[in-house]
N, C-alpha and C positions, 0 to 999 in steps of 0.2 A: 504494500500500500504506500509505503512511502518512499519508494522508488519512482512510483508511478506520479507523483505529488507534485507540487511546485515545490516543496521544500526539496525533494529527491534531486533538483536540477541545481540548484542553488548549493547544498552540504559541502564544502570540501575536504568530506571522508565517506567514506560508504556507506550506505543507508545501513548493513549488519552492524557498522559502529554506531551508527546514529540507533539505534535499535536496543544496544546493552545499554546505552545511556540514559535510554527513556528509561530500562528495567533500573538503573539503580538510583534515576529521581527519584520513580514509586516505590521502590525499599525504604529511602532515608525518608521520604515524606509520612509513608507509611507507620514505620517506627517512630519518628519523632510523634505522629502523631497521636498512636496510641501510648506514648510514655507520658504523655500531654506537657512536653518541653516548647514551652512558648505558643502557643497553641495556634494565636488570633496570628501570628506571622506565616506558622507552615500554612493554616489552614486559606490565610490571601495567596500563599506562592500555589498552594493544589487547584484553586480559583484561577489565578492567570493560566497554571499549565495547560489545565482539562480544555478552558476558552480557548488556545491555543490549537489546541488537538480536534478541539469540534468545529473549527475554523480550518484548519488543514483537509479533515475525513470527509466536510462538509463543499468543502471547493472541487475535492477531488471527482466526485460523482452525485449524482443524485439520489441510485442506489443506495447510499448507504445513509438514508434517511435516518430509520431505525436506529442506526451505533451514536447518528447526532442527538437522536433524543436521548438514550441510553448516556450519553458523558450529560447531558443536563443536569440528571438525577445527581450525579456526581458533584456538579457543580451547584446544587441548590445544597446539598449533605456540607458540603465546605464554606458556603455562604451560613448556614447553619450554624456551624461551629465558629465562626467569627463574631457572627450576632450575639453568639453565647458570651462569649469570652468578653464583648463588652459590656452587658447585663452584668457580670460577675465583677467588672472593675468598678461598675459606679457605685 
């Protein structure tokens, strides 16, 4: 998919690198965010990425309708947890 992308023509390393790096955003994001270290910052950077991703999966076809709505969900769960985390500082 991301070969086939506007990002895939643009990367200057190959999309199998651009591929482990997306896997080990979603590691540290993921751990950071369940050890709940800083919360309301991972939870804005999982918010730009997913945007990012359903802007990329989104351009690329119309098919893939479906995975644009599927990263929303994502991205309201991360909008979520930032709202929280200001509820919690006032």
């Amino acid at each position: 998919m991301v070969s086939g992308s506007l990002l895939g023509g643009i990367l200057p390393f190959s999309a199998a690198t651009f591929v482990i790096l997306i896997a080990f955003n979603d590691l540290i994001v993921s751990l950071l965010l369940f050890i709940g270290w800083r919360t309301k910052w991972v939870a804005t950077w999982a918010v730009i990425w997913i945007v990012g991703v359903t802007l990329v999966i989104g351009a690329s076809t119309l098919e893939n309708a479906l995975d644009v709505v599927e990263h929303l969900a994502f991205i309201f769960m991360a909008l979520a947890l930032v709202a929280n985390g200001k509820s919690n500082s006032i």
